[in-house]
C-alpha positions in Angstrom: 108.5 32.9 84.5 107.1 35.3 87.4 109.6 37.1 89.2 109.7 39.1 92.7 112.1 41.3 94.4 111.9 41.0 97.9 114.0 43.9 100.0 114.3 46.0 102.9 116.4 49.1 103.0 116.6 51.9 106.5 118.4 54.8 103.9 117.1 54.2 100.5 120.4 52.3 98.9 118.7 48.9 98.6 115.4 50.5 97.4 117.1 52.6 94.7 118.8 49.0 93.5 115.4 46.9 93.9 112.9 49.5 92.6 115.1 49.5 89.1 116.2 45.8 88.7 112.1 45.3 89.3 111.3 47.8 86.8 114.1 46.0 84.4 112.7 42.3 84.6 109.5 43.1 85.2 109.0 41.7 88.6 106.4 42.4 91.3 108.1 44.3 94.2 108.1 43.7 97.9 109.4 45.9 100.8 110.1 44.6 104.3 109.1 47.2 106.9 109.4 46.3 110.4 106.2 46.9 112.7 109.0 49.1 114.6 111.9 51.1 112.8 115.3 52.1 114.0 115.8 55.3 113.9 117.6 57.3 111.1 119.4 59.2 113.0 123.7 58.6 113.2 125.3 57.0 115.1 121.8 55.5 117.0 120.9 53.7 113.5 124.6 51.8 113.2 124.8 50.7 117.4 121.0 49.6 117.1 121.0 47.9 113.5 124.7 46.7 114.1 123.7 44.9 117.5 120.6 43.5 116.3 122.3 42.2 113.4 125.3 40.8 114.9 122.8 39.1 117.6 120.6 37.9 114.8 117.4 39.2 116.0 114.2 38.8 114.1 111.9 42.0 114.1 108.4 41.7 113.6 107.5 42.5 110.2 104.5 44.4 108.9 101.4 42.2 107.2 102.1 41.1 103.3 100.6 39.4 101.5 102.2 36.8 99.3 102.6 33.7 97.9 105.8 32.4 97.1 104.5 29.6 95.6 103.8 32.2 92.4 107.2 33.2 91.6 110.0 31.0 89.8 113.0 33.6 89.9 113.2 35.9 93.1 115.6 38.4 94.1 116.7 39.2 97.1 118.0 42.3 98.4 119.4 43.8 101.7 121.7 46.6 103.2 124.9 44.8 105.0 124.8 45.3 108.6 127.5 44.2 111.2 129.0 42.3 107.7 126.1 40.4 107.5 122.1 40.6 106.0 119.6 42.7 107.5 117.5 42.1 110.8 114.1 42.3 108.9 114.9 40.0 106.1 116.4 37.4 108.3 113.0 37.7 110.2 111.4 37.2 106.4 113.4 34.3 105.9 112.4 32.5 109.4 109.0 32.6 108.1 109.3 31.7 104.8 109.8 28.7 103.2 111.8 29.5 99.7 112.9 25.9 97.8 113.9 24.7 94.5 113.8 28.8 93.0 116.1 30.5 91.2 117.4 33.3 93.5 119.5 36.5 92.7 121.2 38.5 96.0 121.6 41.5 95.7 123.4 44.0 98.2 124.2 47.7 99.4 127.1 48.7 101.5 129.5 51.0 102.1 132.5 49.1 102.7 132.5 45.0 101.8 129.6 42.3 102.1 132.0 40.2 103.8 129.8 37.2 105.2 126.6 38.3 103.4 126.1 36.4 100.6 127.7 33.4 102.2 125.1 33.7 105.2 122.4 34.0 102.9 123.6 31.1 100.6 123.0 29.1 104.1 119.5 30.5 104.9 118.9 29.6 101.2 119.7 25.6 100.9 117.7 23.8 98.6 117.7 26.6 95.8 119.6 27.4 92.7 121.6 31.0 93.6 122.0 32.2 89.4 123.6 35.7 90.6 125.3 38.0 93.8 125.9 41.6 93.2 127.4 43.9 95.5 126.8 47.9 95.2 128.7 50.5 97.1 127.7 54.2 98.1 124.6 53.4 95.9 123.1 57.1 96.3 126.0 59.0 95.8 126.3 57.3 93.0 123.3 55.9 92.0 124.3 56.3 87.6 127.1 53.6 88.2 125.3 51.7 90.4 122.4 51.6 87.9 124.8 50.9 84.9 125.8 48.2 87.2 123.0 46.4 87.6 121.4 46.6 83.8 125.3 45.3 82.3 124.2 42.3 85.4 121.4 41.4 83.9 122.4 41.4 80.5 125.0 39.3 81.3 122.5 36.7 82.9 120.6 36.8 79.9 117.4 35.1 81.4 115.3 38.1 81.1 
């Protein structure tokens, strides 16, 4: 079975997570990068990200090619914004069609996903959902949050 990981991450949390659970199950990789980034800079990255979250907005995405078509098994990553999934994947998600895959979502947060995976179970109808992880403070500390994900996929056991 081909598999992908498709993620976008602003700090490096969600990129730490889907660079390693590719590298684990052998999947080819895809980063979301708006054609326009918020800045990194605190508290400007939270009030912009947080509104356009909460307001659902859809960035323009950079080109990618891709063909979901290929892939039987793909995973899905995002930071948690405002409780919810990022801008720039909801933007992915509006322009993709993804039915009848199996799906993993995967997450980085500080706090709680809250809504997350529910909001992307919704976006994702018509698909079989096989796993949701959540990871906390991944880069500070990015050993558990590793461990985490490889005792995940062992106990999935399809790869």
């Amino acid at each position: 079975m081909k598999k992908l990981v498709i993620f976008y991450s602003l700090d490096g949390n969600t990129k730490l997570i889907a660079e390693n659970l590719a590298k684990e199950i052998g999947a080819d990789i895809l980063e979301l990068k708006p054609e326009k980034e918020i800045p990194k800079i605190e508290p400007i990255k939270h009030l912009w990200g947080g509104k356009q979250a909460f307001l659902k907005e859809t960035p323009r995405l950079k080109n990618y090619n891709l063909n979901l078509e290929d892939y039987q098994i793909i995973c899905i990553g995002t930071p948690v914004w405002a409780y919810n999934f990022s801008p720039p994947l909801r933007t992915f998600l509006k322009e993709n069609i993804i039915q009848n895959k199996k799906i993993i979502l995967f997450c980085t947060c500080g706090q709680t996903k809250r809504k997350t995976f529910n909001n992307l179970r919704e976006k994702l109808k018509g698909n079989e959902i096989i796993g949701e992880l959540e990871f906390k403070n991944v880069l500070k500390n990015p050993e558990e949050n590793i461990r985490k994900l490889n005792d995940f996929l062992k106990k999935l056991s399809l790869f």
